[in-house]
TORTORZA-377826 format. One line per 2 residues: their letters; for each residue x, y, z of N, C-alpha, C. Coordinates in steps of 0.1 Angstrom, whole numbers, plus 5000, padded with zeros to 4 digits. Layout:
A	X,Y,Z,X,Y,Z,X,Y,Z; ... .
% end
This chain:
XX	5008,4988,5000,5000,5000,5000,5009,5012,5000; 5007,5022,4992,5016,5032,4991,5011,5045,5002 .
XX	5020,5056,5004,5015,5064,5012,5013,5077,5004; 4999,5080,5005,4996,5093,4998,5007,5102,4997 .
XX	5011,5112,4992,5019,5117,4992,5014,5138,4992; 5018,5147,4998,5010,5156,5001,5014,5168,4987 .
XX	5002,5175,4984,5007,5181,4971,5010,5192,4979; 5020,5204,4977,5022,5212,4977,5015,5224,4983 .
XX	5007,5235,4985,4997,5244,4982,5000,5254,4974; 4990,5254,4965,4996,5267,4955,4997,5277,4957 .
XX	5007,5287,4951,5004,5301,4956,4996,5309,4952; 4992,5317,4963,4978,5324,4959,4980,5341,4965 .
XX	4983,5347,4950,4980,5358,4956,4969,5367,4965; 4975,5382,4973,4972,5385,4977,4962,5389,4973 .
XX	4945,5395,4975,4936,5404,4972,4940,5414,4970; 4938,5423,4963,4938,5438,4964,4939,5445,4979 .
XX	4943,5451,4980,4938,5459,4990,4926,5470,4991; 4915,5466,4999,4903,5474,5002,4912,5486,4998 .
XX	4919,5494,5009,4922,5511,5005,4929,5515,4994; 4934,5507,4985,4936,5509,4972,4924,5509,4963 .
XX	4916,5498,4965,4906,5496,4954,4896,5508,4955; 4893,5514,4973,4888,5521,4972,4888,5537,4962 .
XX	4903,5540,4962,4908,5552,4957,4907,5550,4939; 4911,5533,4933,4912,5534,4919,4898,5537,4919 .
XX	4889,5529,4924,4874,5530,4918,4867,5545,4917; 4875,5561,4920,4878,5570,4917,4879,5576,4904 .
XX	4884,5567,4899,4889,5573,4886,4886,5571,4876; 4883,5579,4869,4875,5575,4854,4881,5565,4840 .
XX	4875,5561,4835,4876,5551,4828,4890,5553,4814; 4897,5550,4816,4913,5550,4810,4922,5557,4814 .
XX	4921,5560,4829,4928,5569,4835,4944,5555,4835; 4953,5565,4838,4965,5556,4839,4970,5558,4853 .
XX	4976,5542,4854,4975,5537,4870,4995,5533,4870; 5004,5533,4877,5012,5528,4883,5013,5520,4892 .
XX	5014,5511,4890,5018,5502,4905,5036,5504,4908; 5039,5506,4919,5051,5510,4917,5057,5498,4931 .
XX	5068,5489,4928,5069,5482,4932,5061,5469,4933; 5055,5467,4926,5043,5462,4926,5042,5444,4925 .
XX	5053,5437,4925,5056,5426,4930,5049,5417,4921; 5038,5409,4924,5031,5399,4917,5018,5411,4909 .
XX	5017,5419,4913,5011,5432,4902,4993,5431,4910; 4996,5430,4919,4979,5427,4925,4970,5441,4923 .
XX	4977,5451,4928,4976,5466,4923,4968,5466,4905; 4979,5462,4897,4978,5469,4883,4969,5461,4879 .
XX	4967,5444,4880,4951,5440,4878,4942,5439,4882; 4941,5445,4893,4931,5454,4897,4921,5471,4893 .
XX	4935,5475,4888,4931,5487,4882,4929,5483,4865; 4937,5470,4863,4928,5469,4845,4913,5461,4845 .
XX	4914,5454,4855,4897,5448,4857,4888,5460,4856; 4892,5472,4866,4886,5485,4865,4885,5492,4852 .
XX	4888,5489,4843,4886,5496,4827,4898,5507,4829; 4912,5505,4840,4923,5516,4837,4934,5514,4826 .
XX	4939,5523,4825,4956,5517,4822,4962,5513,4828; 4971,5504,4830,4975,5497,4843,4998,5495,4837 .
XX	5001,5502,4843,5020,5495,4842,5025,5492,4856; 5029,5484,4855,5034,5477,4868,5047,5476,4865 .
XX	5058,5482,4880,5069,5480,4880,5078,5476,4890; 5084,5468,4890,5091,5463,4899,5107,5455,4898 .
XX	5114,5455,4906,5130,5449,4901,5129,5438,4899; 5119,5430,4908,5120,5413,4901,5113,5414,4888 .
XX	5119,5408,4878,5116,5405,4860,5106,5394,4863; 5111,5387,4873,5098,5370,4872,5089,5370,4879 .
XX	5087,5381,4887,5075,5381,4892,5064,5391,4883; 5067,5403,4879,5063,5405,4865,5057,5403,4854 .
XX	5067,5388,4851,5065,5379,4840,5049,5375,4840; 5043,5373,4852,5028,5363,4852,5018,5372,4856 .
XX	5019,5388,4853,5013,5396,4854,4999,5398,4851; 4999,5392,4837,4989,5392,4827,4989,5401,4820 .
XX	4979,5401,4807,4975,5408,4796,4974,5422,4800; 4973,5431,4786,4971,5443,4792,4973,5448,4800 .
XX	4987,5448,4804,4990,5456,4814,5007,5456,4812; 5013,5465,4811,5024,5473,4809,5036,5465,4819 .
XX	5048,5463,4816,5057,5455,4830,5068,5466,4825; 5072,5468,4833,5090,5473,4836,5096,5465,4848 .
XX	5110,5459,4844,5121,5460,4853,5128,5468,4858; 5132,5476,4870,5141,5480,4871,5143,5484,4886 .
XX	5153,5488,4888,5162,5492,4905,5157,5503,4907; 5146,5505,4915,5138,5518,4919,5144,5528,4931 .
XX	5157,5517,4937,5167,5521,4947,5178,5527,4940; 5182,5522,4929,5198,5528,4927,5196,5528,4917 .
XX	5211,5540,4907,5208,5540,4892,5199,5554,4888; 5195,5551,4878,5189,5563,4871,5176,5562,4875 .
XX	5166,5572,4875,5154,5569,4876,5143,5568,4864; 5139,5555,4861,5135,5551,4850,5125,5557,4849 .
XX	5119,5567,4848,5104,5576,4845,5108,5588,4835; 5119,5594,4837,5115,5606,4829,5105,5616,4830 .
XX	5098,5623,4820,5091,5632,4822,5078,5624,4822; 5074,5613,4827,5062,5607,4824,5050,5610,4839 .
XX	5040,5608,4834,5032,5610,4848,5021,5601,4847; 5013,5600,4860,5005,5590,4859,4990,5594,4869 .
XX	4980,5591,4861,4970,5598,4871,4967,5591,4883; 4971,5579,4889,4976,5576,4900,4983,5562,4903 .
XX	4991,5569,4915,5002,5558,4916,5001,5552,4929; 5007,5539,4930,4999,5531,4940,5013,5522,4947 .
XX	5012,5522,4953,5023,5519,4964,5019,5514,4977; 5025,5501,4977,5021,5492,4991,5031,5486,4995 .
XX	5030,5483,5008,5043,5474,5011,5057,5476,5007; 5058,5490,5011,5074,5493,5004,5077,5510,5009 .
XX	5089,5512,5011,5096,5522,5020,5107,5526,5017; 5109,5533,5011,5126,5543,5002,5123,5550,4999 .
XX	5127,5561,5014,5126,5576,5016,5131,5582,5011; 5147,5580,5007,5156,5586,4995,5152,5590,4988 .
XX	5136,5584,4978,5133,5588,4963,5119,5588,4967; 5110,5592,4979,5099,5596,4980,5093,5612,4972 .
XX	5104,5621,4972,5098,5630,4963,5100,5627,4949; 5105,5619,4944,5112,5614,4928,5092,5606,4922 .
XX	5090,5598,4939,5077,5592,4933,5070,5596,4934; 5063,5609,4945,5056,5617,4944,5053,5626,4928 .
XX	5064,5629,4922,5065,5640,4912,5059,5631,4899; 5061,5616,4903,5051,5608,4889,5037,5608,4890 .
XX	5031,5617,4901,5018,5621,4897,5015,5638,4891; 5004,5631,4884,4999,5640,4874,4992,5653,4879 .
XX	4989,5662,4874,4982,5672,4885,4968,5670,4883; 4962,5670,4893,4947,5660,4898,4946,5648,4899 .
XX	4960,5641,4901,4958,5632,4901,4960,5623,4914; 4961,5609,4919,4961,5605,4932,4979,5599,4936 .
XX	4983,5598,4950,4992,5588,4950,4979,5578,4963; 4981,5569,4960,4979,5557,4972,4985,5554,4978 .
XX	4990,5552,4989,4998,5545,4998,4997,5541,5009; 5000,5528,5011,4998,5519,5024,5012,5512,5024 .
XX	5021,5511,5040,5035,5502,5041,5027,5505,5059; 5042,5495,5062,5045,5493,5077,5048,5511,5083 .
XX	5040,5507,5094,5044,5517,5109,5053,5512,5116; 5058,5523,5130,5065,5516,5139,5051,5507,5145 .
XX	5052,5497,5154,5045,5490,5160,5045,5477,5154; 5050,5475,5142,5049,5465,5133,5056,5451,5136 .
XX	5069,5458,5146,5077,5444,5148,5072,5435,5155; 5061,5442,5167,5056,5430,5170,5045,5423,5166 .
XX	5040,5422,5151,5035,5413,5148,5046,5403,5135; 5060,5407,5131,5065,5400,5118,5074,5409,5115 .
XX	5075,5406,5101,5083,5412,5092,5075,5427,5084; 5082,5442,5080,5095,5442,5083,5093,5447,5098 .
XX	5108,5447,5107,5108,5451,5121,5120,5461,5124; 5124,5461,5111,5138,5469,5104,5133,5484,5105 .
XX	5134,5497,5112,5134,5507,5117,5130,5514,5101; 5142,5514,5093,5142,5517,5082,5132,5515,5071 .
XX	5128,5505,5074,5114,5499,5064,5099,5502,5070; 5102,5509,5084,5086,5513,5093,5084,5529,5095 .
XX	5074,5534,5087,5072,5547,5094,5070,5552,5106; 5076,5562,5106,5070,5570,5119,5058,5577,5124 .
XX	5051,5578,5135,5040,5584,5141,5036,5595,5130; 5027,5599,5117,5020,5610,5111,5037,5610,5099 .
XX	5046,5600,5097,5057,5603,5087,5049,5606,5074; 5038,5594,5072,5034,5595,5055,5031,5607,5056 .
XX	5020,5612,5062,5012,5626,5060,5022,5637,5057; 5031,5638,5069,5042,5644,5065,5052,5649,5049 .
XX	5053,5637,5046,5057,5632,5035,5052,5639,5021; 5040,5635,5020,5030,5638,5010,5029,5654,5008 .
XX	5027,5661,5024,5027,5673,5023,5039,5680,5015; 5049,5675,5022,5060,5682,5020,5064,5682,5004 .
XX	5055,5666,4997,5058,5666,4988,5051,5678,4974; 5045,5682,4981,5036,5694,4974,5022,5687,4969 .
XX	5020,5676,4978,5004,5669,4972,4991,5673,4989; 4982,5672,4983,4973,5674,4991,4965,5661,4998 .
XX	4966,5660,5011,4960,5645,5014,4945,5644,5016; 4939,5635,5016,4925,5634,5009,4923,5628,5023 .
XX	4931,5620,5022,4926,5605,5037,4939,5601,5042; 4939,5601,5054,4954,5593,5058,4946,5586,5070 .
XX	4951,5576,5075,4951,5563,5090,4964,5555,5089; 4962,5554,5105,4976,5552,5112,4965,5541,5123 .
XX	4970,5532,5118,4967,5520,5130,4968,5505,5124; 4962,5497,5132,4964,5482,5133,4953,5472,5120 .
XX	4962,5469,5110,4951,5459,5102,4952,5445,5109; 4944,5439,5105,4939,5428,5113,4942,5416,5100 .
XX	4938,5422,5090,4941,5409,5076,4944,5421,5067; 4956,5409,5056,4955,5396,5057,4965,5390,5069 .
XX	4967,5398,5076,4974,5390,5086,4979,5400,5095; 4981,5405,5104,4982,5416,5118,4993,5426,5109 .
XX	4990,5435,5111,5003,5447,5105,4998,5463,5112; 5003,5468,5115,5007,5479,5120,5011,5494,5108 .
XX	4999,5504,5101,5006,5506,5089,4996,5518,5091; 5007,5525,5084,4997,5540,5076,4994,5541,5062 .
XX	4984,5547,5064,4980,5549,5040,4974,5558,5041; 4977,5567,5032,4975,5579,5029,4969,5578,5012 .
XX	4961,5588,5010,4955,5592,4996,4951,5608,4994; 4963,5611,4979,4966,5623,4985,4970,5628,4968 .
XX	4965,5642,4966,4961,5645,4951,4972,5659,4949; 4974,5659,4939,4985,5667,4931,4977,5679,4929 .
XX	4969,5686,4935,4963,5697,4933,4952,5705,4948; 4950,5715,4948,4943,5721,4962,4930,5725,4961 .
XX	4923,5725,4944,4914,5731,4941,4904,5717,4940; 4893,5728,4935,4884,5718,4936,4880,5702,4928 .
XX	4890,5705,4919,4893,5689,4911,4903,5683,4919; 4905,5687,4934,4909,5674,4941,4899,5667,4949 .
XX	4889,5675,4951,4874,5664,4954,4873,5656,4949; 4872,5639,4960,4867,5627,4952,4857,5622,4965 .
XX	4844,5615,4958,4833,5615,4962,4840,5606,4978; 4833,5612,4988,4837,5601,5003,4827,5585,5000 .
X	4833,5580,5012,4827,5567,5009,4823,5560,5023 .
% end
């Protein structure tokens, strides 16, 4: 009699994130979206299910690779090197799980004017539930808000506290528009 043998579990990406999805479903139909770091691209097919433009970028090439249709891939070192954007802009850009303060105003300036940045990463408080617990990789008490201001954007929504799923994290996200006037209104929810 042989002994079953256990298959593997497959990998299953993340959902979208609620506070992202809420901010793309903002935007009108062929608006252009960035996922910037954007890893297995959960971000950018989310925003092309939404009827967006969707480019997704990130340094791993192979995670990229299984991206899917319609939707834009770049490689490249978002840390070091040249900054692969140029004069391009994007009517919003979406950023999760990721922290390099160095080039926070470099990413800021890839939004368009009326247009959104999204952002959700680790706070302090974070170490005690996991990974990261690295000082460097966790904001500080009101940092994003900070951030965003300073970066000449206007913030729409920011929170600072404890998510519960997909698994305990500790994080702030902010959503926050390249303009003061009244086409930075986007409907509350």
């Amino acid at each position: 009699m042989s002994t079953p043998t256990a298959t593997p579990p497959a990998f299953t990406p993340l959902p979208p994130s609620p506070w992202v999805r809420r901010w793309l479903e903002t935007l009108p139909e062929g608006a252009s979206v960035l996922d910037f770091a954007a890893g297995s691209g959960r971000h950018a097919r989310e925003a092309r299910r939404l009827g967006l433009r969707a480019t997704a970028i990130d340094r791993d090439a192979g995670a990229l690779a299984g991206i899917g249709e319609g939707i834009a891939t770049r490689a490249a070192d978002l840390e070091g090197g040249e900054w692969p954007f140029g004069r391009e802009r994007f009517d919003a850009v979406v950023v999760t799980n990721y922290l390099f303060r160095p080039r926070f105003a470099l990413l800021a300036a890839l939004v368009a004017p009326g247009g959104l940045l999204v952002y959700e990463t680790f706070a302090r408080g974070n170490e005690r539930y996991g990974k990261p617990s690295n000082p460097a990789f966790l904001l500080a008490p009101g940092e994003l808000l900070e951030r965003c201001r300073s970066a000449g954007l206007t913030v729409l929504a920011y929170e600072h506290g404890l998510l519960e799923r997909p698994r305990p994290a500790v994080v702030q996200r902010a959503c926050a528009v390249r303009a003061a006037g009244p086409e930075a209104l986007r409907p509350l929810g």
